[in-house]
ZAMARDREN-688823 format. One record per residue (C-alpha): residue in three letters; y, x, z. Coordinates in Angstrom, 2 decimals, m for minus. Example, Ala and Ser with C-alpha at 12.3 -4.5 7.8 and 13.67 -1.06 7.14 Angstrom:
BEGIN
NODE   type        py        px        pz
NODE    ALA     m4.50     12.30      7.80
NODE    SER     m1.06     13.67      7.14
***
This chain:
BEGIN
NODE   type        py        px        pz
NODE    UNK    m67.92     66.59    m24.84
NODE    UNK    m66.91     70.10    m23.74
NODE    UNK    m63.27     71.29    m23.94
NODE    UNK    m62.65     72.88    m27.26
NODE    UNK    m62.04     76.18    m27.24
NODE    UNK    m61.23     79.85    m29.81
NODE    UNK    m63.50     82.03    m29.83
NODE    UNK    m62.20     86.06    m30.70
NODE    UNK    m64.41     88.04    m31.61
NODE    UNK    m63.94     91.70    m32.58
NODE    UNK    m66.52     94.76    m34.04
NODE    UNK    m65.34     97.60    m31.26
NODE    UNK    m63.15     97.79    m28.21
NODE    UNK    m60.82     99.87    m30.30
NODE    UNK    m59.80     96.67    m31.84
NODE    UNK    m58.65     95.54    m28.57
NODE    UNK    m55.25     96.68    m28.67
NODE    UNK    m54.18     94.87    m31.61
NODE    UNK    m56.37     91.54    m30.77
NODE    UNK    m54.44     91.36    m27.86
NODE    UNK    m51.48     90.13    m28.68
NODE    UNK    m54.05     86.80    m29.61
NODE    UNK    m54.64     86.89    m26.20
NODE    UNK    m50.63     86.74    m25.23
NODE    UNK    m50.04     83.58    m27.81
NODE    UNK    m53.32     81.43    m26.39
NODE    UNK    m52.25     82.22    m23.07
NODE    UNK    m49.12     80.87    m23.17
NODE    UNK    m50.01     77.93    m25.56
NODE    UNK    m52.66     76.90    m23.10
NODE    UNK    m55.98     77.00    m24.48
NODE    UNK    m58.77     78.57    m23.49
NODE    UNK    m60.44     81.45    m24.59
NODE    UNK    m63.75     83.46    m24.87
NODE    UNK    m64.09     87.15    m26.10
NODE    UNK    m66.43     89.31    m27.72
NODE    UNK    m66.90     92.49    m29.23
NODE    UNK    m69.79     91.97    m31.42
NODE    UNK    m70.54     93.42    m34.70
NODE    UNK    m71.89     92.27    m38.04
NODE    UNK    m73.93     95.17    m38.96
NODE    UNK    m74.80     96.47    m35.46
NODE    UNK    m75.58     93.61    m33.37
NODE    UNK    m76.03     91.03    m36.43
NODE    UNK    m78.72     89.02    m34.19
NODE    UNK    m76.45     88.90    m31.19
NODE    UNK    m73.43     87.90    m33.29
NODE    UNK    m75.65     85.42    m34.80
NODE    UNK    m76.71     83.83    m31.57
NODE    UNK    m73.26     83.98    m29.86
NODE    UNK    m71.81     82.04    m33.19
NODE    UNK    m74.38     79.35    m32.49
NODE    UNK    m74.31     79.05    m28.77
NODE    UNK    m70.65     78.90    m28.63
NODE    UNK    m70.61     76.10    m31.27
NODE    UNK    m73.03     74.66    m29.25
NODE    UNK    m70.76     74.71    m26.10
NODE    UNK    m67.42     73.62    m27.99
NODE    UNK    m65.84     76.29    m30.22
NODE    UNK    m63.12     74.48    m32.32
NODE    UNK    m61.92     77.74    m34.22
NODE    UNK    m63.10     81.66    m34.68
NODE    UNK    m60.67     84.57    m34.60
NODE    UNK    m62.87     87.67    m35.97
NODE    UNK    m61.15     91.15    m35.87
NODE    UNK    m62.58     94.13    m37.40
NODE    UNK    m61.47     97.25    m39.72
NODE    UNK    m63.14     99.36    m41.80
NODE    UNK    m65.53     97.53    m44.25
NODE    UNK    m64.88     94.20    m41.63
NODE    UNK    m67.58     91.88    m42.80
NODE    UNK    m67.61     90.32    m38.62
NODE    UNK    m65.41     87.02    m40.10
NODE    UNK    m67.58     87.01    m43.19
NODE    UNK    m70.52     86.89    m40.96
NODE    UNK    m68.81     84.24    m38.87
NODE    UNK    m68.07     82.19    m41.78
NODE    UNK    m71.75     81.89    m43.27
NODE    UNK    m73.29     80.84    m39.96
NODE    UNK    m70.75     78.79    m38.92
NODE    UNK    m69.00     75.36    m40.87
NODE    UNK    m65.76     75.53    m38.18
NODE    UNK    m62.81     77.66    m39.13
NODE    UNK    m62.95     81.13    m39.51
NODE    UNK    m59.64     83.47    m39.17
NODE    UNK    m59.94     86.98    m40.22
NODE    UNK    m57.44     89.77    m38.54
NODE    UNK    m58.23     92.66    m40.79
NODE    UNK    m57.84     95.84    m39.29
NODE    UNK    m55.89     99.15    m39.86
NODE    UNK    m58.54    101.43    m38.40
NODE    UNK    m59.37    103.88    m41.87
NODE    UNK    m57.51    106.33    m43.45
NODE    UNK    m56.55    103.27    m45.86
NODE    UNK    m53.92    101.47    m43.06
NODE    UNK    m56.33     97.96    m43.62
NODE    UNK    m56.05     97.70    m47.28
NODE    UNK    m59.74     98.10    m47.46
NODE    UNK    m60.65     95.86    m44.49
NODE    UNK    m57.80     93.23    m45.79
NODE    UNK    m59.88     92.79    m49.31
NODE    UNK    m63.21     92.76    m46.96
NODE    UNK    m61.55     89.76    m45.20
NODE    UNK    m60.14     88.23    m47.98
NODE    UNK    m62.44     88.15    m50.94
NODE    UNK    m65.26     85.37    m49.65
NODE    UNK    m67.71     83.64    m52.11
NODE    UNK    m66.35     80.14    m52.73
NODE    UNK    m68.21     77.71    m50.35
NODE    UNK    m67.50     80.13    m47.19
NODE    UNK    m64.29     80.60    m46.56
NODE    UNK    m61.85     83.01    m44.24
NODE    UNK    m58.37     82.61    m43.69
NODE    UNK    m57.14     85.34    m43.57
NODE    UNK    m53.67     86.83    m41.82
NODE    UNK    m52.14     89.78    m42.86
NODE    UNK    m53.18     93.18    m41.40
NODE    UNK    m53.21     93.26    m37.84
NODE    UNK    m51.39     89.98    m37.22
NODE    UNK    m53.73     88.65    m34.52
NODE    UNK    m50.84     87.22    m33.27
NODE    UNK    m50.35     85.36    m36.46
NODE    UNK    m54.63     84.34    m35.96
NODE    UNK    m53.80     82.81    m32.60
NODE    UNK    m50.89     80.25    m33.93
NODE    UNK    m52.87     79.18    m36.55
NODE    UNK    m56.24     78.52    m34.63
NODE    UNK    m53.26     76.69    m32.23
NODE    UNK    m52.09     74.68    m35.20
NODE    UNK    m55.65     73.85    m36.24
NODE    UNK    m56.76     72.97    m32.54
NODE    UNK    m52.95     70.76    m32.51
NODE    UNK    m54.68     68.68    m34.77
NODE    UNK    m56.37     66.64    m32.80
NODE    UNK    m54.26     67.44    m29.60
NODE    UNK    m50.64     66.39    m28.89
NODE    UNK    m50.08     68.32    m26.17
NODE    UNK    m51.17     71.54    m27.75
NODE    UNK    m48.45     69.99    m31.16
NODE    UNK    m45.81     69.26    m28.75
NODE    UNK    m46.21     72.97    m26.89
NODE    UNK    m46.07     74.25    m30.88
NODE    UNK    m43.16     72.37    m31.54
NODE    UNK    m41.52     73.90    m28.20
NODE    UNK    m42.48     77.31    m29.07
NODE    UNK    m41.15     77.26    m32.26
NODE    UNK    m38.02     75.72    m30.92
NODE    UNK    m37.61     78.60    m28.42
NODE    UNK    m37.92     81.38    m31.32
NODE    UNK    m35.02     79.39    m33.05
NODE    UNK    m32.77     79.82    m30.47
NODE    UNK    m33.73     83.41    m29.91
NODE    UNK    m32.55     84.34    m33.70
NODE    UNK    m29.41     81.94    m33.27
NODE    UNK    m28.28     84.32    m30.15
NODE    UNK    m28.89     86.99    m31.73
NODE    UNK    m26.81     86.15    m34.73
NODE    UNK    m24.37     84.94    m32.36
NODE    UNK    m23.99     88.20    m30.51
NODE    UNK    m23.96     90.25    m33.84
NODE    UNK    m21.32     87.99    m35.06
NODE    UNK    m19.53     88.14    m32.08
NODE    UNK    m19.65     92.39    m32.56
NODE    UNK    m18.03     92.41    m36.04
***
């Protein structure tokens, strides 16, 4: 059985920036990648087939990133029974309000999970924690991460209490 792996897909390469900081977290977790800008209503057939083949080949968890009317992880979600996270998208004059109801409001039976706007960051630890599952590695690097960010705040407080 192939190494499962998170698929991120995103509807233009100006959703890059943001989806990046995905990147940063699954890099440093471990776990390997694949990325694709694809888009629901301009490639639909090619997002199609990518959703299949890379179930096919092992893809545990989606990541889909896209603004505007951002049906990509809506798309994801009906051809697909793995988990789908939606990153909706601040890229209208409406900051990601409108692509954060796109994301959110699914027809029960397919469902998104959906981070706030433009948390891909937030995407990537919970594909982790879904992946962690069935992986105690990946749970025990969680674990350590989370540690880490613990002591980051606790020395900060300490050095602001130290300053009053």
């Amino acid at each position: 059985m192939p190494k499962p792996f998170i698929a991120v897909l995103m509807g233009s390469d100006t959703d890059l920036p943001t989806m990046q900081t995905a990147r940063q977290i699954l890099d440093k977790l471990q776990i390997h990648s694949e990325w694709k800008i694809t888009s629901a209503h301009r490639t639909p057939e090619a997002t199609h087939t990518y959703i299949k083949d890379a179930e096919h080949r092992g893809c545990a968890v989606f990541i889909a990133g896209a603004g505007l009317a951002a049906h990509l992880a809506g798309t994801v979600a009906a051809y697909t029974t793995k988990p789908v996270i939606g990153v909706p998208l601040a890229a209208s004059p409406l900051n990601g309000i409108d692509a954060l109801l796109a994301t959110v409001q699914m027809p029960s039976g397919v469902p998104v999970a959906t981070v706030a706007i433009g948390a891909a960051k937030n995407a990537a630890y919970l594909a982790a924690q879904i992946l962690a599952l069935t992986d105690s590695d990946l749970a025990m690097r969680l674990q350590q991460e989370r540690l880490a960010n613990a002591k980051q705040v606790l020395a900060k407080d300490a050095a602001l209490q130290a300053n009053q």
